[in-house]
Backbone of each chain as ProteinMPNN parsed JSONL, in Angstrom:
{"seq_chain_A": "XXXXXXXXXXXXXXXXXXXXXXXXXXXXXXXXXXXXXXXXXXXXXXXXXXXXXXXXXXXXXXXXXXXXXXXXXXXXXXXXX", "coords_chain_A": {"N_chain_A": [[123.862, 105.75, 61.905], [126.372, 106.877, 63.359], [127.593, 107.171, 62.095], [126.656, 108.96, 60.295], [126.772, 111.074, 62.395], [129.643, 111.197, 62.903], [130.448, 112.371, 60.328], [129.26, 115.111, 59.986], [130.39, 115.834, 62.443], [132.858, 116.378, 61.322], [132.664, 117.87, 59.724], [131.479, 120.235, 61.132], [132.584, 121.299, 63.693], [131.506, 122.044, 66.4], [129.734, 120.696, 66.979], [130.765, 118.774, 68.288], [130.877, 118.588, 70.946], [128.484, 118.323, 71.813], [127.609, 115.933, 70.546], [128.922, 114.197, 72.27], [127.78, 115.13, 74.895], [125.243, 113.994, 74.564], [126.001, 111.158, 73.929], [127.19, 110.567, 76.565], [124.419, 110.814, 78.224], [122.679, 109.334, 77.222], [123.302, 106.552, 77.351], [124.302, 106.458, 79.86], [121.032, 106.55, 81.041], [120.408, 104.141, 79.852], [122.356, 101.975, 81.327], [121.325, 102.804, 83.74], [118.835, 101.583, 83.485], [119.337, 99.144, 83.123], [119.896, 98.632, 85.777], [118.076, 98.712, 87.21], [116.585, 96.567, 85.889], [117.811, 94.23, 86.291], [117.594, 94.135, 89.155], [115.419, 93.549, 92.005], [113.246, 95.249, 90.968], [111.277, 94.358, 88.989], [108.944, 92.131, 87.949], [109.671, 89.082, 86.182], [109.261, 86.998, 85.549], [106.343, 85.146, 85.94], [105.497, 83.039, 86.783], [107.352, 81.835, 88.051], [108.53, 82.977, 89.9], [107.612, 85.628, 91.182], [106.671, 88.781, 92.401], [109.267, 89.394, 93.244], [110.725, 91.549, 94.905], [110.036, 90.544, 97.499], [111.468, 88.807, 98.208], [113.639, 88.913, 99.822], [115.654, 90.187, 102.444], [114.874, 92.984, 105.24], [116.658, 94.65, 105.377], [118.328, 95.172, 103.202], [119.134, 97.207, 100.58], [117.389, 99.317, 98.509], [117.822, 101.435, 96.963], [120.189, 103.71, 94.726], [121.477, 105.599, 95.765], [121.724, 105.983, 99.433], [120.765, 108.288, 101.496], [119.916, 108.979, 104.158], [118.436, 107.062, 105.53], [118.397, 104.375, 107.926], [119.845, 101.029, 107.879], [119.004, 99.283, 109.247], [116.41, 98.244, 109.816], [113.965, 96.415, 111.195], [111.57, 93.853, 110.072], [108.02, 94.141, 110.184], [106.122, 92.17, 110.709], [102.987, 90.27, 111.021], [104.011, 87.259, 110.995], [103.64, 84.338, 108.237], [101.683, 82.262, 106.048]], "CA_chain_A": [[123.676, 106.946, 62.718], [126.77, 106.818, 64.302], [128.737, 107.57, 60.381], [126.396, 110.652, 60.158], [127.475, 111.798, 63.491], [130.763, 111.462, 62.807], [130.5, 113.429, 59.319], [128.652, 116.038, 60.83], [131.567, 116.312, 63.351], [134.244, 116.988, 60.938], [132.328, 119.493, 58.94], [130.967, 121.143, 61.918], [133.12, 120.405, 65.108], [131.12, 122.458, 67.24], [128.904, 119.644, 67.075], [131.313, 117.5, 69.041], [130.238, 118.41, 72.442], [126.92, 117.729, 71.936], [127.207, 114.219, 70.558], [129.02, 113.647, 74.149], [126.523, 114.497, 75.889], [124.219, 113.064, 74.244], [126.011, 109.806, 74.076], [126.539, 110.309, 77.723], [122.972, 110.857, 78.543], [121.411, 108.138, 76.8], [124.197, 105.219, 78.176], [123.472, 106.611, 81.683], [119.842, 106.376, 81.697], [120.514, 102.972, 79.282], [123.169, 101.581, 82.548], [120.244, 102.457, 84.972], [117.838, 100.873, 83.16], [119.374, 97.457, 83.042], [119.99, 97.773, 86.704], [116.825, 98.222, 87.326], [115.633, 95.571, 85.309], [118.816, 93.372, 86.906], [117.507, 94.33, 90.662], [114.512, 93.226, 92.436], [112.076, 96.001, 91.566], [110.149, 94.007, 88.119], [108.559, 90.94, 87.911], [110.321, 89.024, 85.02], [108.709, 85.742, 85.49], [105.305, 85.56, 87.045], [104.881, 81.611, 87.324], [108.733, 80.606, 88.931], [109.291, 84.556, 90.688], [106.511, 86.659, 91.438], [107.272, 89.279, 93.312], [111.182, 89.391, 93.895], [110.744, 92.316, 96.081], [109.786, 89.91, 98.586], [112.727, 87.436, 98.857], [115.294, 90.132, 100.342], [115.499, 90.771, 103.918], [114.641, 94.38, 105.014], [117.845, 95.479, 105.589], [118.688, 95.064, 101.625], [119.403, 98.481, 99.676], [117.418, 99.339, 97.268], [118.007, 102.556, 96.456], [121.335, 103.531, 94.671], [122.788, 106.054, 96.779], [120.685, 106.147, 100.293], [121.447, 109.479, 102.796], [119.282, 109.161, 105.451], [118.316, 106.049, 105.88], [119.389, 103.256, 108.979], [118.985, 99.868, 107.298], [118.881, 97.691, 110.479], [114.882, 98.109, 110.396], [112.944, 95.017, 111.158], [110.359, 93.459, 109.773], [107.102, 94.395, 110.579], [104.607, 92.125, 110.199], [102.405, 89.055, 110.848], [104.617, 86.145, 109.726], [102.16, 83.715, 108.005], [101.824, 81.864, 104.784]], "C_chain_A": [[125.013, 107.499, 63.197], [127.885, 107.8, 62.831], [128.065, 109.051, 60.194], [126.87, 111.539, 60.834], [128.931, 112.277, 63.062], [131.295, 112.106, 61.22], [130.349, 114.683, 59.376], [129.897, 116.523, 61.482], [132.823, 116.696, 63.015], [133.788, 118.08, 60.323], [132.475, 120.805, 60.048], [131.586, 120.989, 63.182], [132.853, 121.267, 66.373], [130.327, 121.544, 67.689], [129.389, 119.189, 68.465], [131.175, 117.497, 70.431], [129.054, 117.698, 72.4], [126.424, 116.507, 71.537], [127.892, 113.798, 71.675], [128.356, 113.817, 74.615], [125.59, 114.096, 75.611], [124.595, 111.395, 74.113], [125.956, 109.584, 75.554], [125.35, 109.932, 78.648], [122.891, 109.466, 78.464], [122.507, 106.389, 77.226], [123.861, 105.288, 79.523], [122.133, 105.995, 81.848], [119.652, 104.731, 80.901], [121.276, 101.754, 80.679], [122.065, 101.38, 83.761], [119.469, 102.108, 84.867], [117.81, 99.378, 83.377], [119.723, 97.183, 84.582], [118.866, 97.636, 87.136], [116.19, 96.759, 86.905], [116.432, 94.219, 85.892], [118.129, 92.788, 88.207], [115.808, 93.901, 90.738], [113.238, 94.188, 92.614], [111.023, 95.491, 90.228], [110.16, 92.159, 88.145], [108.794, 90.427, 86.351], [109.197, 88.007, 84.689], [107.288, 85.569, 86.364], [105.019, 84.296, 87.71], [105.959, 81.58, 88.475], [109.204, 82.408, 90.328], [108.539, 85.863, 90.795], [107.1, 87.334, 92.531], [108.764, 89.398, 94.082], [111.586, 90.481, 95.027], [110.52, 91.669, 97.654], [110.581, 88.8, 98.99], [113.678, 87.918, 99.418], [114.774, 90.508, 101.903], [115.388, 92.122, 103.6], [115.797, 94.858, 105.138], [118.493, 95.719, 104.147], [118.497, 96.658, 101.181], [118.768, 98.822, 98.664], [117.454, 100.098, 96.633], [119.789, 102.83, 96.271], [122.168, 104.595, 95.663], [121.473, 106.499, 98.494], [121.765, 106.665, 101.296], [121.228, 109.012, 103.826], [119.14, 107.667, 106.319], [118.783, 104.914, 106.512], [118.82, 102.159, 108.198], [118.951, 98.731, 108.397], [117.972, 98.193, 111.052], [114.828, 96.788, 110.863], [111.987, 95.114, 110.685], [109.053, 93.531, 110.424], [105.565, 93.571, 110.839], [104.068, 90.634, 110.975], [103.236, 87.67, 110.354], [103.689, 85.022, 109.155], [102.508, 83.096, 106.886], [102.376, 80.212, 104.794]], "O_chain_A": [[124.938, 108.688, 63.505], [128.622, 108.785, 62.869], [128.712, 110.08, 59.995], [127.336, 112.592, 60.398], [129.291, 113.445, 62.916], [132.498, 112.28, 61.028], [131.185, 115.441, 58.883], [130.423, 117.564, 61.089], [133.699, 117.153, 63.751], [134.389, 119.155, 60.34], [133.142, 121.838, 59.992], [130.842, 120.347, 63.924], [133.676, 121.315, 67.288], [130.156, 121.524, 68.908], [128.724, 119.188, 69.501], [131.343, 116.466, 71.082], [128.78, 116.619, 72.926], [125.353, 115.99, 71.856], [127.355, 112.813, 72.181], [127.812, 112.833, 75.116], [124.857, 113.723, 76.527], [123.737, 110.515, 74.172], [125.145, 108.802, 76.05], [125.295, 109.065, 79.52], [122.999, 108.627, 79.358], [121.995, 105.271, 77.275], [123.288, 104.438, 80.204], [121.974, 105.059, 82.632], [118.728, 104.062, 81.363], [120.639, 100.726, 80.91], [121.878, 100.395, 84.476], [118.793, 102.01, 85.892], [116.884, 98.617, 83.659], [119.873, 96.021, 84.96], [118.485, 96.521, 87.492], [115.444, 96.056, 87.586], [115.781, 93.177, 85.974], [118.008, 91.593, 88.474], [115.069, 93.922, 89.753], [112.458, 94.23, 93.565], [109.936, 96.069, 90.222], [111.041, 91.313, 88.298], [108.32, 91.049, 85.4], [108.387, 88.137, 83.771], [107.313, 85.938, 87.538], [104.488, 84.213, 88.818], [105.637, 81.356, 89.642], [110.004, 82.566, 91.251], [108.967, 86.973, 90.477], [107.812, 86.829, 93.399], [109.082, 89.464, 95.269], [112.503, 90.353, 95.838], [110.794, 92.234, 98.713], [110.375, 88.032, 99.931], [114.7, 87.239, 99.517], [113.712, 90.998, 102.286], [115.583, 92.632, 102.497], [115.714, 96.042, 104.812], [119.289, 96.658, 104.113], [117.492, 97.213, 101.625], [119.425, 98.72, 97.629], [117.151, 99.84, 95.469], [120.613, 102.456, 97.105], [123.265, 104.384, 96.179], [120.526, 107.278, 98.382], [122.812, 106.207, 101.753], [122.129, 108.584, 104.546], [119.616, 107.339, 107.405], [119.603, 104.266, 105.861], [117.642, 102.152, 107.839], [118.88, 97.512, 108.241], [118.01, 98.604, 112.211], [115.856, 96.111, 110.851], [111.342, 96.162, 110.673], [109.011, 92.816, 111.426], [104.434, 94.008, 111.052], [104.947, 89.95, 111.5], [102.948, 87.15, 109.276], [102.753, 84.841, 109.934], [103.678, 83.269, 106.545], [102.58, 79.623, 103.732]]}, "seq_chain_B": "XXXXXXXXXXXXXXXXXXXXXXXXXXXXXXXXXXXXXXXXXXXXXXXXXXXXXXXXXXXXXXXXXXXXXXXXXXXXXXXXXXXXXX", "coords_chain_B": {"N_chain_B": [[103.578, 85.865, 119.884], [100.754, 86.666, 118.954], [100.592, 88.229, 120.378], [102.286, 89.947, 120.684], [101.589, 91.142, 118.112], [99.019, 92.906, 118.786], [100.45, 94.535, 120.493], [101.632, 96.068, 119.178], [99.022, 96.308, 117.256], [98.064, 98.449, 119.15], [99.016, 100.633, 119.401], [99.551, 101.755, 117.167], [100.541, 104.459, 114.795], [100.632, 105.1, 112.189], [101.504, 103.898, 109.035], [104.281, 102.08, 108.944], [107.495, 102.559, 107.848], [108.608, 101.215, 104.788], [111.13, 99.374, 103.959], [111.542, 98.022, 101.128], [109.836, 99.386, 99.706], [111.231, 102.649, 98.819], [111.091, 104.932, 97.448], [108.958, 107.828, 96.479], [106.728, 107.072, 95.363], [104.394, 105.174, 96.335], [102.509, 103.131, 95.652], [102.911, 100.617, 95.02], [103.464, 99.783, 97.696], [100.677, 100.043, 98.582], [99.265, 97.788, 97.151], [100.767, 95.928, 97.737], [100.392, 95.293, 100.843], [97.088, 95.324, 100.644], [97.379, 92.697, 99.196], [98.471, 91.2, 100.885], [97.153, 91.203, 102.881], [94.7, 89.608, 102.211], [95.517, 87.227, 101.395], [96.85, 86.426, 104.06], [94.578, 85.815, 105.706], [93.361, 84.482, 104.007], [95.073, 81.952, 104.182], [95.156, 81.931, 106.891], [92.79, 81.11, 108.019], [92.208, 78.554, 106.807], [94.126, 77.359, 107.954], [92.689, 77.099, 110.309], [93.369, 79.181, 112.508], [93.843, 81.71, 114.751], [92.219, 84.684, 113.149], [93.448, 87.41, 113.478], [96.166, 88.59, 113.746], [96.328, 89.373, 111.147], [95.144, 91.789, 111.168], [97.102, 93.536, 110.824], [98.338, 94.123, 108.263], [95.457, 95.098, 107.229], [95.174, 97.779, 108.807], [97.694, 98.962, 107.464], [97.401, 98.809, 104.847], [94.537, 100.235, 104.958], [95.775, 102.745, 105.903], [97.567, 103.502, 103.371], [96.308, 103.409, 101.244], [94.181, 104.937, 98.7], [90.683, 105.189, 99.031], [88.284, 104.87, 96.672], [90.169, 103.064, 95.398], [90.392, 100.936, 97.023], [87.576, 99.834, 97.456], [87.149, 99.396, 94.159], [88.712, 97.235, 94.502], [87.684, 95.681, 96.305], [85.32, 94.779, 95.207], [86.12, 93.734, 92.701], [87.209, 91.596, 93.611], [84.83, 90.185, 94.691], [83.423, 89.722, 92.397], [84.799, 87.988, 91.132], [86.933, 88.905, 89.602], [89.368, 90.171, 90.003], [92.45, 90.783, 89.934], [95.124, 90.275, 91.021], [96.907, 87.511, 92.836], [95.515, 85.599, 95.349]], "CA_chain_B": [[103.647, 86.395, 118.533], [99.632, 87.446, 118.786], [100.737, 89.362, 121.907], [103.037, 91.627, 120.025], [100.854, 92.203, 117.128], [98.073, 93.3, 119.127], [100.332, 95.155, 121.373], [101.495, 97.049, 117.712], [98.443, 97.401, 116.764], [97.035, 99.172, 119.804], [100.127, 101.767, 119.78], [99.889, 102.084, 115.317], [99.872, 105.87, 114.445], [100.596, 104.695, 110.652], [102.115, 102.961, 107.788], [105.97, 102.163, 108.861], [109.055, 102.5, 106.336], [108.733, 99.925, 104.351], [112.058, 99.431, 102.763], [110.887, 97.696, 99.675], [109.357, 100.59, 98.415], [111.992, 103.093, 99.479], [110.638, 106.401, 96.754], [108.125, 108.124, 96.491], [105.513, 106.08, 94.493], [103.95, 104.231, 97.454], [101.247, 102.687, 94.647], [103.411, 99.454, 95.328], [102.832, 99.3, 98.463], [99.615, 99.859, 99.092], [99.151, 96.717, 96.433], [101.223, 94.324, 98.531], [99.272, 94.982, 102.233], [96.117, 94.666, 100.371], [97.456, 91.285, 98.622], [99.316, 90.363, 102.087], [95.987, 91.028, 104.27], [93.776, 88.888, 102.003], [96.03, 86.515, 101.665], [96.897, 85.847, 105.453], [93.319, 85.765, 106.205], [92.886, 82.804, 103.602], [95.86, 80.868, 104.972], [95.234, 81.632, 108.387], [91.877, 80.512, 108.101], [92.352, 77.326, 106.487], [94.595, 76.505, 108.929], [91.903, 77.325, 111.544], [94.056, 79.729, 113.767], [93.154, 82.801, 114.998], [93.367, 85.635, 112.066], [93.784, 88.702, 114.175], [97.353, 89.059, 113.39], [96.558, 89.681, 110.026], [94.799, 93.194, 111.333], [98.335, 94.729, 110.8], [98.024, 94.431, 106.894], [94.773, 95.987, 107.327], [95.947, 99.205, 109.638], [98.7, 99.309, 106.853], [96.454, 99.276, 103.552], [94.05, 101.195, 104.915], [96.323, 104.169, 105.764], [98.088, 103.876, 102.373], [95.477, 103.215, 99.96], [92.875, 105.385, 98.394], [89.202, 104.465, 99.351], [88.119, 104.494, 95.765], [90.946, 101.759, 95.005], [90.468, 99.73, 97.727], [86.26, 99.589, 96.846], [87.24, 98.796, 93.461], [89.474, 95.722, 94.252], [86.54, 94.692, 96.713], [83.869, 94.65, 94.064], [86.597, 92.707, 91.479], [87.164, 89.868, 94.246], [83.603, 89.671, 95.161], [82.994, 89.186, 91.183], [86.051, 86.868, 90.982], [87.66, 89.154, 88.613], [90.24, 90.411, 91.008], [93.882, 90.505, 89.358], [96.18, 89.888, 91.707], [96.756, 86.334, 93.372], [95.35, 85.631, 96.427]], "C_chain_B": [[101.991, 87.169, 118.492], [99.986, 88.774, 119.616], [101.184, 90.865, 121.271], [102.37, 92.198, 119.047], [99.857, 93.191, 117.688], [98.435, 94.273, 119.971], [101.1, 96.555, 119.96], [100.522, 97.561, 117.426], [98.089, 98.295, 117.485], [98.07, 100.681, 120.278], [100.526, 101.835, 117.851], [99.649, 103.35, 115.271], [100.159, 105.392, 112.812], [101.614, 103.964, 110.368], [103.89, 103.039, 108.095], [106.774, 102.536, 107.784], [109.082, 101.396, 105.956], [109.843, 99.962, 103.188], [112.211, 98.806, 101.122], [110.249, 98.438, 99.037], [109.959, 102.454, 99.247], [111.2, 104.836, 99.111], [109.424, 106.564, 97.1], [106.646, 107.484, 96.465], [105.46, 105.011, 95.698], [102.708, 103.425, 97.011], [101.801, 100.903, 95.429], [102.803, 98.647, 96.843], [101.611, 98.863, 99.359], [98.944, 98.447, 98.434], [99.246, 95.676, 97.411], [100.853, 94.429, 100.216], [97.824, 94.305, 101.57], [96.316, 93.266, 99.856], [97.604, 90.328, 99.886], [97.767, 89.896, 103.159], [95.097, 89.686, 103.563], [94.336, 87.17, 101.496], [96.394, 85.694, 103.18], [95.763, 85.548, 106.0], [92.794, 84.175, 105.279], [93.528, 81.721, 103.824], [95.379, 80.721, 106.251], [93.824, 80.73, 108.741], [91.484, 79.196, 107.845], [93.415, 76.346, 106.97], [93.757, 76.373, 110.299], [92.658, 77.982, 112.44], [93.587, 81.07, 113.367], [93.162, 83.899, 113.731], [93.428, 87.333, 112.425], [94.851, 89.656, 113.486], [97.613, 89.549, 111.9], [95.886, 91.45, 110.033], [95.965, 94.071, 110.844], [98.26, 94.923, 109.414], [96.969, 95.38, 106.796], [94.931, 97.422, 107.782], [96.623, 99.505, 108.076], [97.661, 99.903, 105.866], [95.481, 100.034, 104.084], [94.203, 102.492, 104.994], [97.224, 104.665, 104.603], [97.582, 103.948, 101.372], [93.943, 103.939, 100.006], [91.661, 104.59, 98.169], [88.662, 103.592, 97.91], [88.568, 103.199, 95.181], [90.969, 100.718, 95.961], [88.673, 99.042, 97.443], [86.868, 98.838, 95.611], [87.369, 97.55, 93.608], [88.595, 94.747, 94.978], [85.734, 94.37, 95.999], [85.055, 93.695, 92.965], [86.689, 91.605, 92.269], [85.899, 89.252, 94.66], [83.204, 88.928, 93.552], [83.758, 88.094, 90.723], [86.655, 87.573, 89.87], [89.194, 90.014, 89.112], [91.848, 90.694, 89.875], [95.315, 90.369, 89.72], [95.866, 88.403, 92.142], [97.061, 86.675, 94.541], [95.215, 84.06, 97.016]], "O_chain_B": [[101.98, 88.29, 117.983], [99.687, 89.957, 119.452], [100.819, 92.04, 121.281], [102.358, 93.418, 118.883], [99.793, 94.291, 117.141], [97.56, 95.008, 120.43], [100.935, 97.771, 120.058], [100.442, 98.776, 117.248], [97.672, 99.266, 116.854], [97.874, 101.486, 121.189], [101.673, 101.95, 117.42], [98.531, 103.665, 115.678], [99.048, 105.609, 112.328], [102.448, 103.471, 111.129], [104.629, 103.877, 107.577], [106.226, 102.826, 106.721], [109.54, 100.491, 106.654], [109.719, 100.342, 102.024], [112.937, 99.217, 100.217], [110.029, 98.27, 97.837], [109.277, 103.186, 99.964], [110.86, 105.674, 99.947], [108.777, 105.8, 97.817], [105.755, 107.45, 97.313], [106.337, 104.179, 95.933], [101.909, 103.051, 97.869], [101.109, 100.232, 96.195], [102.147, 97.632, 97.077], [101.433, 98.022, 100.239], [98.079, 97.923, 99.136], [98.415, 94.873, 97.834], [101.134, 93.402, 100.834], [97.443, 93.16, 101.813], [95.354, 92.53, 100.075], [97.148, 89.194, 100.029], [97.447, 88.898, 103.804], [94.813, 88.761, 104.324], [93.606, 86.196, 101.312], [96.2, 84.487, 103.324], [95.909, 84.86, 107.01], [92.16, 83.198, 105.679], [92.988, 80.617, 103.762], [95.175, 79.616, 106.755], [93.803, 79.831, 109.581], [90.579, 78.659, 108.483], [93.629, 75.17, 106.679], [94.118, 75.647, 111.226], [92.725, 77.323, 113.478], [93.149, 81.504, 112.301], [94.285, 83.996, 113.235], [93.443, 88.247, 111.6], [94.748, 90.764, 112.96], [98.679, 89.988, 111.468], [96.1, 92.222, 109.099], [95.768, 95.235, 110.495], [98.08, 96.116, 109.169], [97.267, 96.486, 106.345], [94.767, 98.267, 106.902], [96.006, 100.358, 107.438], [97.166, 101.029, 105.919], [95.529, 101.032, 103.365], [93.437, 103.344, 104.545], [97.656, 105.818, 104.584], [98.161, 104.492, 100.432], [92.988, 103.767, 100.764], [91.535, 103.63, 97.408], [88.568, 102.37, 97.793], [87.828, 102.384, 94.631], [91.543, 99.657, 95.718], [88.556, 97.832, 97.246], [87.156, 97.661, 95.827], [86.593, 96.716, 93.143], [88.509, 93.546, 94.723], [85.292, 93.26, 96.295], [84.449, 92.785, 92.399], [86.293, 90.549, 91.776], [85.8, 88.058, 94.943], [82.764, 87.78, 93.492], [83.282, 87.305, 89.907], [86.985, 86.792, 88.977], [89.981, 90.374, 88.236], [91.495, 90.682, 88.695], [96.328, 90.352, 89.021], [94.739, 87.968, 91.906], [97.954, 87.385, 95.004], [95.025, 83.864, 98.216]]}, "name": "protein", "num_of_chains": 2, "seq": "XXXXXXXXXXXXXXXXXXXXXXXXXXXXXXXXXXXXXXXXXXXXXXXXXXXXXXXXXXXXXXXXXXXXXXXXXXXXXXXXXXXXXXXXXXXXXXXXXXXXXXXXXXXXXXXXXXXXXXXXXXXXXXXXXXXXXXXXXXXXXXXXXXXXXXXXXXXXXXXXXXXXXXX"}
Protein backbone atom coordinates (compact mmCIF):
# COMPACT_ATOMS: atom_id res chain seq x y z
CA UNK A 1 0.00 0.00 0.00
CA UNK A 2 2.46 2.15 1.19
CA UNK A 3 4.75 1.51 -2.58
CA UNK A 4 1.47 2.54 -4.37
CA UNK A 5 1.25 5.61 -2.34
CA UNK A 6 4.45 6.51 -2.91
CA UNK A 7 4.17 5.95 -6.88
CA UNK A 8 1.15 7.78 -7.01
CA UNK A 9 3.09 10.64 -5.26
CA UNK A 10 5.71 11.06 -7.79
CA UNK A 11 3.42 10.93 -10.74
CA UNK A 12 0.91 13.07 -9.15
CA UNK A 13 2.43 15.21 -6.24
CA UNK A 14 -0.64 16.90 -5.53
CA UNK A 15 -1.43 13.79 -3.94
CA UNK A 16 1.16 14.38 -1.25
CA UNK A 17 -0.90 16.34 1.09
CA UNK A 18 -3.46 14.08 1.26
CA UNK A 19 -1.49 10.96 2.10
CA UNK A 20 -0.42 13.27 5.27
CA UNK A 21 -3.36 13.67 6.36
CA UNK A 22 -4.47 10.72 5.96
CA UNK A 23 -1.52 9.11 7.57
CA UNK A 24 -2.04 11.64 10.25
CA UNK A 25 -5.61 10.85 10.82
CA UNK A 26 -5.52 7.27 11.03
CA UNK A 27 -2.16 7.17 13.65
CA UNK A 28 -4.12 9.69 15.78
CA UNK A 29 -7.26 7.88 16.14
CA UNK A 30 -4.76 4.47 16.05
CA UNK A 31 -2.54 6.40 19.36
CA UNK A 32 -6.02 6.98 21.03
CA UNK A 33 -7.12 3.79 20.58
CA UNK A 34 -4.35 1.98 22.33
CA UNK A 35 -4.72 4.42 25.13
CA UNK A 36 -7.85 3.63 25.57
CA UNK A 37 -7.40 0.12 25.49
CA UNK A 38 -4.02 0.84 27.86
CA UNK A 39 -6.38 2.91 30.48
CA UNK A 40 -8.98 1.70 32.74
CA UNK A 41 -12.08 2.12 30.60
CA UNK A 42 -12.24 -2.00 29.01
CA UNK A 43 -12.37 -5.04 30.68
CA UNK A 44 -9.41 -7.14 29.28
CA UNK A 45 -9.61 -9.98 31.63
CA UNK A 46 -12.90 -10.83 33.21
CA UNK A 47 -11.74 -13.71 35.71
CA UNK A 48 -8.25 -11.83 37.37
CA UNK A 49 -9.73 -7.82 36.53
CA UNK A 50 -13.22 -7.17 36.12
CA UNK A 51 -14.00 -3.96 36.13
CA UNK A 52 -10.70 -1.79 36.31
CA UNK A 53 -12.74 1.26 36.48
CA UNK A 54 -13.16 0.42 39.95
CA UNK A 55 -9.60 0.13 41.41
CA UNK A 56 -8.73 4.01 40.94
CA UNK A 57 -9.57 6.45 43.50
CA UNK A 58 -12.03 9.23 42.41
CA UNK A 59 -9.75 11.78 42.07
CA UNK A 60 -7.99 9.77 38.99
CA UNK A 61 -8.31 11.52 35.41
CA UNK A 62 -9.91 9.96 33.07
CA UNK A 63 -10.51 12.10 30.54
CA UNK A 64 -7.57 13.37 28.32
CA UNK A 65 -7.75 16.95 28.54
CA UNK A 66 -10.41 17.92 31.49
CA UNK A 67 -11.62 21.98 31.61
CA UNK A 68 -13.99 22.17 34.11
CA UNK A 69 -13.68 19.73 36.28
CA UNK A 70 -12.26 19.85 40.35
CA UNK A 71 -10.88 16.35 40.91
CA UNK A 72 -10.78 16.42 44.77
CA UNK A 73 -14.48 14.86 44.70
CA UNK A 74 -15.12 12.16 47.20
CA UNK A 75 -16.49 9.14 47.10
CA UNK A 76 -19.94 8.76 47.42
CA UNK A 77 -21.15 5.79 48.55
CA UNK A 78 -22.01 2.93 50.95
CA UNK A 79 -18.62 1.26 51.55
CA UNK A 80 -19.45 -2.51 51.66
CA UNK A 81 -18.31 -5.69 50.09
CA UNK B 1 -21.48 5.65 58.70
CA UNK B 2 -25.53 4.71 58.55
CA UNK B 3 -25.99 8.24 59.96
CA UNK B 4 -24.46 9.91 56.99
CA UNK B 5 -26.01 7.81 54.42
CA UNK B 6 -29.35 8.38 55.60
CA UNK B 7 -28.58 11.93 56.26
CA UNK B 8 -27.53 11.88 52.11
CA UNK B 9 -30.18 10.25 51.31
CA UNK B 10 -32.80 12.48 52.89
CA UNK B 11 -31.10 15.74 51.21
CA UNK B 12 -30.48 13.50 47.38
CA UNK B 13 -31.84 15.74 44.52
CA UNK B 14 -29.90 13.23 42.03
CA UNK B 15 -27.24 11.16 40.57
CA UNK B 16 -23.72 12.91 41.67
CA UNK B 17 -20.57 13.21 39.22
CA UNK B 18 -19.39 10.17 39.07
CA UNK B 19 -15.89 10.49 37.85
CA UNK B 20 -15.56 7.08 36.37
CA UNK B 21 -17.82 7.80 33.78
CA UNK B 22 -16.72 11.35 33.08
CA UNK B 23 -18.68 11.67 29.04
CA UNK B 24 -21.56 11.62 28.00
CA UNK B 25 -22.62 7.91 27.68
CA UNK B 26 -23.90 7.44 31.25
CA UNK B 27 -25.07 3.62 29.98
CA UNK B 28 -21.99 2.65 32.25
CA UNK B 29 -23.11 3.93 34.94
CA UNK B 30 -26.33 3.20 35.34
CA UNK B 31 -24.90 -0.67 34.96
CA UNK B 32 -22.54 -0.33 37.92
CA UNK B 33 -25.34 1.21 40.70
CA UNK B 34 -27.61 -1.43 39.54
CA UNK B 35 -24.68 -4.18 39.94
CA UNK B 36 -23.40 -2.16 43.20
CA UNK B 37 -27.10 -2.04 44.81
CA UNK B 38 -27.71 -5.78 44.30
CA UNK B 39 -24.67 -6.64 45.23
CA UNK B 40 -24.44 -4.72 48.67
CA UNK B 41 -27.75 -6.01 49.55
CA UNK B 42 -26.38 -9.70 49.12
CA UNK B 43 -23.25 -9.02 51.16
CA UNK B 44 -24.85 -6.95 53.57
CA UNK B 45 -27.31 -9.43 54.17
CA UNK B 46 -25.26 -12.35 54.63
CA UNK B 47 -23.45 -10.63 56.96
CA UNK B 48 -26.74 -9.88 58.81
CA UNK B 49 -26.28 -6.01 59.14
CA UNK B 50 -28.59 -3.56 58.46
CA UNK B 51 -28.92 -2.98 54.43
CA UNK B 52 -30.24 0.52 54.40
CA UNK B 53 -27.04 1.99 53.34
CA UNK B 54 -27.28 0.29 50.27
CA UNK B 55 -30.55 2.70 49.46
CA UNK B 56 -27.91 5.13 47.94
CA UNK B 57 -27.23 2.71 44.92
CA UNK B 58 -30.84 2.58 44.58
CA UNK B 59 -31.59 6.64 44.59
CA UNK B 60 -28.59 6.49 42.08
CA UNK B 61 -29.87 3.71 39.52
CA UNK B 62 -33.07 4.71 39.69
CA UNK B 63 -32.44 8.32 38.57
CA UNK B 64 -30.02 7.12 35.84
CA UNK B 65 -31.56 4.19 34.39
CA UNK B 66 -34.41 3.74 32.03
CA UNK B 67 -37.51 1.91 33.56
CA UNK B 68 -37.71 -0.45 30.66
CA UNK B 69 -33.93 -1.53 31.42
CA UNK B 70 -34.12 -1.77 34.83
CA UNK B 71 -37.61 -4.25 34.44
CA UNK B 72 -35.69 -6.16 32.05
CA UNK B 73 -32.63 -6.93 34.31
CA UNK B 74 -35.35 -7.70 37.09
CA UNK B 75 -37.14 -10.34 35.10
CA UNK B 76 -33.37 -11.86 33.92
CA UNK B 77 -32.31 -12.18 37.77
CA UNK B 78 -35.60 -13.46 38.84
CA UNK B 79 -35.09 -16.18 35.89
CA UNK B 80 -31.39 -16.56 36.85
CA UNK B 81 -30.37 -15.44 33.51
CA UNK B 82 -29.10 -12.10 34.61
CA UNK B 83 -25.55 -11.25 32.99
CA UNK B 84 -23.76 -9.41 35.13
CA UNK B 85 -22.17 -10.82 38.48
CA UNK B 86 -23.79 -10.35 41.47
Amino acid sequence: MFGTMYQHGKKHPGLIPQFCFLILGMSGAGLYLLRLAKGPHVTWNKTNNPEPWNKLSPTYQYKLVAVNTDYKSLKKEGPDF
Amino acid sequence: MAEDIKGKLERYRTAPFDSRFPNTNQTKNCWQNYLDYHRCQKSLESKGVDVAPCDWYKRVYKTLCPISWVEKWDGQRDDGTFPGKI
